[in-house]
matplotlib code that plots the C-alpha trace (Angstrom):
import matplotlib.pyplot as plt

x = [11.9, 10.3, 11.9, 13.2, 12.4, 15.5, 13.7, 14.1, 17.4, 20.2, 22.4, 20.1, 18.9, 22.1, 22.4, 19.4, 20.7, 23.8, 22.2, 19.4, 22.5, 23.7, 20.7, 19.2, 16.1, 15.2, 14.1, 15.7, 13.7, 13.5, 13.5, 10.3, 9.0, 5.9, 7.2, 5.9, 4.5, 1.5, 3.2, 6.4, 8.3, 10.8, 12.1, 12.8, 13.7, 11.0, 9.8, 7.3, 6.7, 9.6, 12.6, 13.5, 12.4, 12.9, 9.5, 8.7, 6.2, 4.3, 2.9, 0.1, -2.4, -5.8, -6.7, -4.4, -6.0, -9.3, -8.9, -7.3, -10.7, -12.9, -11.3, -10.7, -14.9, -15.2, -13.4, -14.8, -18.4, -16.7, -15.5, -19.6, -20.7, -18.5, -17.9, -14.8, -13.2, -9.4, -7.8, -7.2, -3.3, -1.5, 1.0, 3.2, 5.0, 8.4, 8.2, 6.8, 3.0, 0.1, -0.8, -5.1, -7.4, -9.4, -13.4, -13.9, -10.8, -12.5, -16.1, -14.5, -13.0, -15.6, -17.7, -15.0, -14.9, -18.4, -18.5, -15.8, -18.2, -21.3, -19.1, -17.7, -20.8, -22.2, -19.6, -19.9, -16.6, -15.3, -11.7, -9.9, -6.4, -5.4, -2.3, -2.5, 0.1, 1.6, 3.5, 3.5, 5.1, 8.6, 10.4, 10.5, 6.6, 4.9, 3.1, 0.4, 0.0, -2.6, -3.4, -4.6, -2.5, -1.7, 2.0, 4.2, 7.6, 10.3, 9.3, 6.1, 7.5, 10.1, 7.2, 4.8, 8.0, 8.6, 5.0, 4.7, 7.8, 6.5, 3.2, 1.8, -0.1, -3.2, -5.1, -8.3, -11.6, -13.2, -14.4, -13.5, -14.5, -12.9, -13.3, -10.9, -9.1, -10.0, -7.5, -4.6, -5.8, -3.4, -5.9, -3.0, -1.4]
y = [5.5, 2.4, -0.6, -3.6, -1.1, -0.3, 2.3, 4.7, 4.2, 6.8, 4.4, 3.4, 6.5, 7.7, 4.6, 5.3, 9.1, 8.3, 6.4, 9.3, 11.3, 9.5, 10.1, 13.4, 13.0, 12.8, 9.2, 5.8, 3.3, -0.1, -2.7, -5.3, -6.6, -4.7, -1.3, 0.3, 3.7, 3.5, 1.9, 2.4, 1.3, 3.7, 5.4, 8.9, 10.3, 12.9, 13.2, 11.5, 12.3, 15.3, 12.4, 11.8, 8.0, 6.6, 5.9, 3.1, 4.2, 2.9, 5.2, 4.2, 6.2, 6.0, 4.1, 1.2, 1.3, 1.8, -2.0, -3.4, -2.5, -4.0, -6.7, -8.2, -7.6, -9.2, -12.1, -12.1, -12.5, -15.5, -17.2, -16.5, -18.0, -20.8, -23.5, -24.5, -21.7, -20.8, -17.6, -18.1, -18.2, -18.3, -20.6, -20.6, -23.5, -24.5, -22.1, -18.6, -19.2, -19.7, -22.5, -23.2, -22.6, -26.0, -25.7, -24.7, -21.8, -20.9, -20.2, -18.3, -16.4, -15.1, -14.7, -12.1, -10.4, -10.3, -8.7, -6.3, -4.8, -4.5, -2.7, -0.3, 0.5, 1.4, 3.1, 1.3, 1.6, 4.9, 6.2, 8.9, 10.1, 9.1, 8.8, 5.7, 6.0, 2.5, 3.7, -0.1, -2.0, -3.8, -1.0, 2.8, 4.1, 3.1, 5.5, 3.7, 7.2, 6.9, 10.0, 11.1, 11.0, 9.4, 8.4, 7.9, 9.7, 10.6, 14.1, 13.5, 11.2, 14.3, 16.7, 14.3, 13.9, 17.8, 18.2, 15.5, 17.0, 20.4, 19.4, 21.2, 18.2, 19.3, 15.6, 16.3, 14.2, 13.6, 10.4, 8.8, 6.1, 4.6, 2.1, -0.9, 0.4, -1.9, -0.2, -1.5, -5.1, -7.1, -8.9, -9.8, -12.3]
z = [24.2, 23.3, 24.7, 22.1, 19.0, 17.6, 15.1, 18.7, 19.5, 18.7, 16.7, 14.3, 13.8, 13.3, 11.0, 9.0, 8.5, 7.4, 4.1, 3.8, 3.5, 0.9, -1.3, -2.7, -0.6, 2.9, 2.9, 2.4, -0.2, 1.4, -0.9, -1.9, -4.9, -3.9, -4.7, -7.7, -9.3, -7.2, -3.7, -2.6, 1.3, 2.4, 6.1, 7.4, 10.5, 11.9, 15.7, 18.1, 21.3, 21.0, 20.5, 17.2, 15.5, 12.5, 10.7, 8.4, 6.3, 3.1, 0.4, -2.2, -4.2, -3.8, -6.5, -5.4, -2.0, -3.1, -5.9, -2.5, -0.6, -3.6, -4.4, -0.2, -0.3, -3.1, -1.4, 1.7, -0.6, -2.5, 1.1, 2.4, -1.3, -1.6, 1.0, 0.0, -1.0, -0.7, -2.5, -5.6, -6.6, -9.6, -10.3, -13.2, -15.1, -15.8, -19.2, -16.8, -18.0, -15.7, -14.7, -16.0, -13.3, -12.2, -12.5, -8.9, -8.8, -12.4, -10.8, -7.7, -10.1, -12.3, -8.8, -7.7, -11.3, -10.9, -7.1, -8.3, -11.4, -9.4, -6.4, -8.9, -10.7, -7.5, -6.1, -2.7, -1.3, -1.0, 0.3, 1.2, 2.4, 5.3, 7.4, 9.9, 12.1, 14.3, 17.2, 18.3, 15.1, 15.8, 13.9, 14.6, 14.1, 11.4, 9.3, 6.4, 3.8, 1.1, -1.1, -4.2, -6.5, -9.8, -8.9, -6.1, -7.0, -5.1, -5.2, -3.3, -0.8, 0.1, 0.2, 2.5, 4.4, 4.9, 5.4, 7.9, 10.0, 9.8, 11.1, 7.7, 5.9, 4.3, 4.0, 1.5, 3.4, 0.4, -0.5, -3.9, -5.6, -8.7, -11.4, -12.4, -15.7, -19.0, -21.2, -19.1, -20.2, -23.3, -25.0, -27.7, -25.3]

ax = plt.figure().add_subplot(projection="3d")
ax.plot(x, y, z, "-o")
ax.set_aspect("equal")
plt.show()
């Protein structure tokens, strides 16, 4: 048992059972504003080391992680490119519309957009699934899942779950490479 981990002790596991059992899945959803179709946060209970643990685990498809990969090259070529640079972020006003970009923020900007294109068309980065497992977070051991997949639904969180505890998970090792969607863009804004 870990020491000052409460995801390994037998009353939180209990804890974090109790509110699986609740559900009609074998996982809890922890709440964020991050969780979406393509990412969501949730627990289980499952083994490690032959003592049950509650895992904290993240799921995301590939495509997400794949636009997370381009776009923190993309900035890291902006930081080398621009002196001053700082990440961009939005800001909104007092009616919910974003705040205009100053000259500088602009430039970055368009650098990024730039980077982005020219990685895609290339197909430099490349991903695959993966399970990365953290047996040395603050919480239980954490598990970061990225697969192929179009959508995360609770479905295939129970199945990666009942995989994962039946040491049966067939990860595919190819590498994929994908290009930002255009159509998802509102030009009518």
């Amino acid at each position: 048992m870990k020491l000052d981990n409460p995801g390994f002790e037998p009353s939180e596991i209990e804890k974090v059972s109790a509110e699986i059992a609740k559900t009609k899945h074998r996982f809890v959803t922890i709440p964020s504003e991050d969780n979406n179709e393509e990412y969501q946060h949730f627990r289980f209970i499952g083994k490690y080391e032959g003592e049950d643990v509650v895992y904290d685990a993240v799921i995301y498809t590939l495509r997400l992680h794949h636009a997370s990969e381009v776009y923190e090259i993309a900035e890291h070529k902006a930081a080398q490119k621009f002196p001053n640079f700082k990440p961009i972020k939005f800001q909104e006003d007092e009616n919910g519309d974003l705040n205009t970009l100053d000259d500088v923020e602009e430039e970055i900007g368009l650098y990024i957009a730039e980077v982005i294109d020219d990685l895609e068309e290339d197909e430099a980065v490349k991903v695959q699934e993966h399970v990365d497992m953290d047996s040395g977070c603050e919480y239980g051991v954490g598990l970061d899942i990225g697969l192929n997949i179009d959508e995360v639904t609770p479905e295939l969180i129970d199945k990666f779950i009942k995989d994962f505890n039946e040491d049966n998970l067939d990860l595919d090792d190819t590498l994929y490479s994908f290009q930002s969607n255009e159509e998802e863009i509102d030009f009518d804004d």
